[in-house]
Structures are given as C-alpha cells and as structure tokens.
N, C-alpha and C positions, 0 to 999 in steps of 0.2 A: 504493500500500500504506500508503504514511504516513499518506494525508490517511484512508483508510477506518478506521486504529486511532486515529486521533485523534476520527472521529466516534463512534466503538463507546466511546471512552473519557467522550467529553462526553455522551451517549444515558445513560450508568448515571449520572454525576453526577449529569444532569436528574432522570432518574426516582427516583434512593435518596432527590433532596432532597423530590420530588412524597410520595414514601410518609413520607419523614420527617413531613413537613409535616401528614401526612394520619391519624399516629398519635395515636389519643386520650392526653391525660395521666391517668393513675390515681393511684388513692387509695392509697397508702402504696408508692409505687415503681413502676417500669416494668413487673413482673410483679404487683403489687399481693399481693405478699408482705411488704413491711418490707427487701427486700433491694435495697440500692443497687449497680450494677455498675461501680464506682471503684476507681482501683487507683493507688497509687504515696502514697496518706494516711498520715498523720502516724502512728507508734508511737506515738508518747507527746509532751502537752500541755508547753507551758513551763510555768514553774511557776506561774505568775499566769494561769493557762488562755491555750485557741488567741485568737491575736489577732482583735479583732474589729475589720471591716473597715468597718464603718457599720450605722448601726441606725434606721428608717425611724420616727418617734414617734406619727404622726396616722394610724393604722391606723381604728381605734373597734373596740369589743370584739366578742368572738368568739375561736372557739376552735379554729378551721378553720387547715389548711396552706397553705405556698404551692403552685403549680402553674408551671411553666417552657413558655413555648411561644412560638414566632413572635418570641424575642430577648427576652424581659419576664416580668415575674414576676406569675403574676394571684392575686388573693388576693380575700374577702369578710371584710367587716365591716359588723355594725350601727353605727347612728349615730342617733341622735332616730328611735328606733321605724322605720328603713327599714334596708333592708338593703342593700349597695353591693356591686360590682363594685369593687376598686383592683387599679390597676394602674401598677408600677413599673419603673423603667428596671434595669438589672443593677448599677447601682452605687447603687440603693437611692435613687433621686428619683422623684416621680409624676408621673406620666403624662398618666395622666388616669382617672375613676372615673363611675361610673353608677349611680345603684340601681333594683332589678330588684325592691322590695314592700316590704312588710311581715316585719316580721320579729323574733324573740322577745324578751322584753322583761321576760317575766313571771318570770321566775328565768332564774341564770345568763345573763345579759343577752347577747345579740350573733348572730352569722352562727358557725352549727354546721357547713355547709358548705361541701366546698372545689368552687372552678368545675372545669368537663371543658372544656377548649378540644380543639376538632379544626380544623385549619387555621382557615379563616375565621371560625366559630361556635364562641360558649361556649353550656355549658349551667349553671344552676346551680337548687336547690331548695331553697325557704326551709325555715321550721319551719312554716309553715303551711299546708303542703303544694302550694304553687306552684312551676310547673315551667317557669324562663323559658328559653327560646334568644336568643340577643343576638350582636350581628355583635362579634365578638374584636378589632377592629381600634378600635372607639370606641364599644361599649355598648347601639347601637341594637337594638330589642327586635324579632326578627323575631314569635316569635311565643309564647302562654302556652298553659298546661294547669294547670285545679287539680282536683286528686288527689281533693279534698274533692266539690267541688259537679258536676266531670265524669264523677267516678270511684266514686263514694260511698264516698269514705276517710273516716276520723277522723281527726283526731285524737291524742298522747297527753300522759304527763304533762310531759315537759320539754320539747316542740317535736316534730315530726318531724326526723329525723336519720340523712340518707343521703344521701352523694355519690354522685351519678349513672355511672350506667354505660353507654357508648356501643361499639355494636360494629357496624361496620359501617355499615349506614343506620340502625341503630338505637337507641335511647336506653331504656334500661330503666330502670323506678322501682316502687317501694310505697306505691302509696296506703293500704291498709291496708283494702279495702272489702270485703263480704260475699259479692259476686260479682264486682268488680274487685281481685283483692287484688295480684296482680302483672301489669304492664303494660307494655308494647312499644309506642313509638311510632315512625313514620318520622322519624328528626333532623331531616328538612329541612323538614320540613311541620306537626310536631305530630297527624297523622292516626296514628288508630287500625290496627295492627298487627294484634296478639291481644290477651287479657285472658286472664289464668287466676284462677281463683277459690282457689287454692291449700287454703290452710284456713280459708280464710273469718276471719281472724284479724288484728289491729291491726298496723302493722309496729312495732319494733321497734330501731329505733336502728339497724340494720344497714347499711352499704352493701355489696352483694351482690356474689358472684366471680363470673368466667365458668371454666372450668373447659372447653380444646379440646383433644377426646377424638376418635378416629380414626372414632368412629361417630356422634358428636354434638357440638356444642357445649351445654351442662349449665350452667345459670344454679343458683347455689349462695347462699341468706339464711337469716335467720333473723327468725322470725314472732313473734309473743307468747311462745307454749308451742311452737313445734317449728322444728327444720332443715325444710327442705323444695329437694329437685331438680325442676329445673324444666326441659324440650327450650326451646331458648333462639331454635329455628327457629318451632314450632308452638303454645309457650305450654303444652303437657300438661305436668303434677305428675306425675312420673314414681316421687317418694318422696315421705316426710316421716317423718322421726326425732322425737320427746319433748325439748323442751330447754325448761326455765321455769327463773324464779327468783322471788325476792318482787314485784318491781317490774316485771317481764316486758321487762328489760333486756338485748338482747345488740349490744352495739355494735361489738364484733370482727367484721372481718371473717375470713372463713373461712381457714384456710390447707389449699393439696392440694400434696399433695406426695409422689412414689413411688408412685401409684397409691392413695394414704387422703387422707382431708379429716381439719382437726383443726377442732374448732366449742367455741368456750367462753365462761362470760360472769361474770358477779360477782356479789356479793352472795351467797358460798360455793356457789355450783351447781357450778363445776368445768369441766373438758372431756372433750371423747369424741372419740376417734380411732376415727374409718370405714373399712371397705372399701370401696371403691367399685367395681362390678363394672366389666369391661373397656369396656363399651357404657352406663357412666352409669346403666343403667334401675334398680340398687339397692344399698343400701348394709346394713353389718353392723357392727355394732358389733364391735372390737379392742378395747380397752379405756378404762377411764377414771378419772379421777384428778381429787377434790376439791377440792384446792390447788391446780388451774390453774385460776383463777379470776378473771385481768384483769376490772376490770371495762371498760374502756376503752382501757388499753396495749398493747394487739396482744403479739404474740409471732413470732417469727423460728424455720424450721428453717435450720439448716445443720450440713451434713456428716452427717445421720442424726438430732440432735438438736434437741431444741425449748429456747428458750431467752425468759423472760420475767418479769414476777410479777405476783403476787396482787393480790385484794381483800380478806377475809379473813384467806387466807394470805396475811400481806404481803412475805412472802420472795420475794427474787430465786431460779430457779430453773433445773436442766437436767433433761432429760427424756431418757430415749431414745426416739426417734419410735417401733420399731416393737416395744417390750415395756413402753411405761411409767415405766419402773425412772426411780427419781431420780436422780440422780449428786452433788448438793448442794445446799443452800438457804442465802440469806445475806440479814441486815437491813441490809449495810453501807450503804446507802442508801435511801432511803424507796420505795414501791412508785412504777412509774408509767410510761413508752413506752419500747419497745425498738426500734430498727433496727436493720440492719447493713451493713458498706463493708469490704471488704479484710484481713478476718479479724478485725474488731472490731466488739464491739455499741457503739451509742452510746444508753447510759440515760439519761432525764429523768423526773425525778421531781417527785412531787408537791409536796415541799418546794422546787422550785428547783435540785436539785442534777444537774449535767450532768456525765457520768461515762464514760469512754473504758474498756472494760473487754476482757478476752482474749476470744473465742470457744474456748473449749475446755471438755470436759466435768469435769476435773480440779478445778474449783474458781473460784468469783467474783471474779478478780482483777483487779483497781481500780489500773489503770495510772493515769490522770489525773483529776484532778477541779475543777472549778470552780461557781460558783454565777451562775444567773441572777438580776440584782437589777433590772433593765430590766424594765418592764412594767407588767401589772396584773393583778388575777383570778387565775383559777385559772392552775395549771402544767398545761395536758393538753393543748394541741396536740401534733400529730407531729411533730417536725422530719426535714428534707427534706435529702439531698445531691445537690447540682448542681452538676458542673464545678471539684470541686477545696472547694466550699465547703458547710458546716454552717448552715442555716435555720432556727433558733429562734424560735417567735413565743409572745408570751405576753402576750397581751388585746390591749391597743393596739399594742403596739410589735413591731418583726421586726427579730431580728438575724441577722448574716452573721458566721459567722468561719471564716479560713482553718485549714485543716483540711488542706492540703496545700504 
C-alpha cells in the first residue's frame, strides 16, 4: 500500500512538473491579463522604495519584458542593428545570449518583443517581421518564417510589434498581409496551419489573446481599423468590430473578462467593452468610453472594475467593467503600465515614476513611490512579478526589487 501511494505521489510530481514545463510564458502574466497570482507582497515600500536586489546593465535597448522559464530569465535586446536572445541566471548574471536578425533601429531603437519559451523552444519576432524558433537551452535556430516575403505582410511605421502566441502545437502571428493576415503555424516545424485573411489589413502593434470558450477557443487582435475574432482551430473570422485611431495604433492587448472583451488604444480613440456571445461567433457593443485610451499601458480588471490610464486623457483611472461609470481620475502621476499582485496595482510611468497604489474603486491612493533612475530611453516596458520579486527594465538595464 505504501510503496503504491508513494508511486501515485511521484507519477503527479513527474507529470505537474512535464505540464509545468510544457506551459507557454505570456505576455503580461500567466493569464495575459496584467494580473500576477502572488500573495503575501509588501503593503507598503520603505521609504527610499522596495530594495533592489541587483540590476543586470548590458541589456542593449529595447522595450520588451522579461519572461521566466526553465530557472532563467529570457529577455530580447537590440544591439548594433541585430536583435538578441539574453538570457540571465535568477540573481541577474548572463548566461548566455544569441541573436535571432535584424532588428529596429530606425526610431525608438531596440527589441519590441518579449520571447515565448515553451519547454525546450523559444519563439521570438522581430520588427521586421521575422519569426524565429530557437532551442531555449543555448539559442540554436531551429527554424524561420518571415511574415513579409512568406506571408505577404508589411510592414508598419515603428516596427512590427507582437509577442507571439503559442497554444498548443501552435504559434500564432500577424503578418499583416492581404490574404495572409493572421497565421497559424505548427511550433515545431514552422509548416503552415491555416491562414485567414481577416480584413485584409496591416497589423497593428497588437499581441493577440486566446480567449477558451466551452464551444471554441477565439483568437482575439486588433488590425489597423478593426477588432477582429478569429476560430483559433480553423482560422474563420468569425467577427470584426471598427476600432482606428490616427496612426492605426493599438498595442493593448485585449482584456475578457465575465463573459465581454474590453479593446482600446490611444491617440484619444478610447475603449469598447463587448459582449461576447456564449459560443465566441459574435460580439455587441456595451459600451464605450473616450478617456480609456492607453496608448501602450494595458489596463487590469479586478473585482468588476477596470483600472488604468490614458493617452490623451492622461488620468489614472476606475471604471466599472459592466456600466462604464467612472468612479475617479487622478494626475498624481504621469500616464503609463499598470499590473496587478495581491490587491495592488503597480504603476510605471512614463516619467520614471514606480508607484504601489490600493486597488479599490474609492479613489487613487498612492501608498509608495519611488523613481526609476537606472537605464535608458523610454519608461514603457511592462514590469513582470516572479516569485516574491518586481522586474523593471528600462532600455538597457533590468532591475529586481524585493517586493516581498
């Protein structure tokens, strides 16, 4: 009896660590919502902010997050016109690094892209629409896809700019082409899937949601001018919603939540919260709201409310997810990324300024505050929580600080 529950015990180790192992990393958190699943984090910062625990300096520019997998932290940066794989130990030493192309150079210089490690393979895509897989363990390229001369992408004006999305044997991207506009390839081959022609439309800055629905899995972007649902088995455009702005910018990704998707972008367009019917096949506009207009800072629900800001409107704000209604808007700090961990959003703003703030729809209240002075370029990467610790990067440099 013993020996049979010790092996029924060692049998689930094996296999939770096999599916661990086997889970893609996403782009702003495990549910690729902005919501971290940490708990036991700091109320409130010392007063010279949370301590930092080391900060890694020869990154090369870029504006990408890190990614946690297989014990290492993998991250992309330009460097002299290519674009690299780094990859760092947990106490912020390197590894070892790859580069995987070309990569933007021509404004806002660096790697837009964070990598997707699934066990053994990463995947990552430049600005130039190249789509590499490379073995996770030391860089080697198994295999390319470019978007451009494969797929007949374009193209746009600051880079292409989407983190890839792997589900399954799958690797989903936006080329941006007139009959390949969204694409499905098998991860381990690089061989064609489907193709859908969506709206025949440029992409968009977007890295795209999956959305699993009891009658479909629902691949969820945003194109030039529109939302668009896409069957995420079959490749059919199932919908597409009107979404533009001047620069045909929407770099948010989506958030679903309660059964509505919330889709917004900047450059004063706003957002619109959907219904999404039970079976994915269509959606209805609920309403929508001007001033939610990140142009790049994502936004968080929690507890019924949305919580983010502007571009435009450069107020911090709360929302109620399923009528609208504002509940506050505040300048106390500059516009610019929200997360969340443990009942607290963590803002980083465009000035620099990193801000530990309540979740609650009562009002913007600015528990802790410190300033990022480490780095370079812009302040717009995401920061990342893993295991107790707060991931800041800003151009070259990535810090860590304890946060728990």
């Amino acid at each position: 009896m013993i020996k049979k529950v010790f092996f029924l015990l060692f049998s689930v180790i094996i296999f939770s660590s096999v599916l661990e192992a086997q889970t893609p990393t996403k782009w702003r958190g495990p549910n690729a919502n902005g919501i971290y699943n940490e708990m036991g984090l700091l109320k409130q910062w010392p007063a010279a902010g949370p301590e930092m625990l080391w900060h890694y300096d020869d990154l090369g520019q870029g504006h990408s997050s890190a990614v946690f997998a297989n014990g290492q932290i993998y991250m992309s940066a330009g460097l002299d016109s290519l674009g690299y794989v780094v990859v760092l130990t947990m106490d912020g030493k390197l590894k070892w690094k790859a580069p995987y192309g070309k990569e933007f150079y021509e404004s806002y210089e660096g790697a837009r892209t964070s990598p997707v490690v699934v066990g053994d393979l990463l995947y990552i895509y430049s600005a130039y629409g190249v789509l590499t897989c490379m073995d996770a363990n030391n860089g080697e390229v198994k295999w390319k896809k470019d978007g451009f001369n494969d797929f007949d992408g374009k193209n746009i004006r600051w880079g292409v700019t989407e983190t890839l999305l792997v589900d399954g044997d799958k690797v989903f991207f936006t080329p941006g082409g007139a009959k390949n506009n969204v694409v499905a390839l098998n991860r381990f081959t690089g061989d064609l899937i489907w193709s859908s022609e969506g709206m025949g439309e440029v992409s968009a800055y977007c890295s795209p949601l999956m959305v699993d629905l009891p009658a479909r899995k629902l691949l969820v972007t945003m194109t030039a001018d529109h939302i668009i649902g896409i069957d995420a088995k079959s490749g059919k455009m199932l919908w597409s919603y009107p979404q533009t702005n001047r620069w045909q910018v929407h770099a948010n990704t989506p958030i679903y939540y309660d059964g509505g998707l919330f889709c917004f972008s900047g450059y004063g367009q706003g957002g619109v919260r959907l219904d999404l019917a039970e079976d994915g096949s269509s959606v209805e506009k609920a309403w929508f709201k001007v001033e939610l207009d990140s142009r790049i800072g994502g936004m968080v629900v929690v507890d019924g409310y949305l919580y983010g800001s502007g571009d435009k409107a450069r107020e911090w704000r709360c929302v109620d997810w399923k009528t609208g209604e504002e509940k506050y808007a505040s300048k106390e700090i500059g516009k610019g990324v929200t997360i969340f961990a443990d009942g607290m959003l963590y803002c980083y703003s465009d000035r620099g300024e990193l801000a530990l703030v309540e979740a609650t729809p009562e009002a913007f209240k600015v528990v802790s505050e410190t300033k990022v002075e480490l780095g370079s370029a812009q302040h717009w990467a995401h920061p990342v929580i893993n295991d107790g610790i707060l991931y800041v990067r800003h151009g070259n440099v990535l810090m860590a600080y304890k946060i728990k």
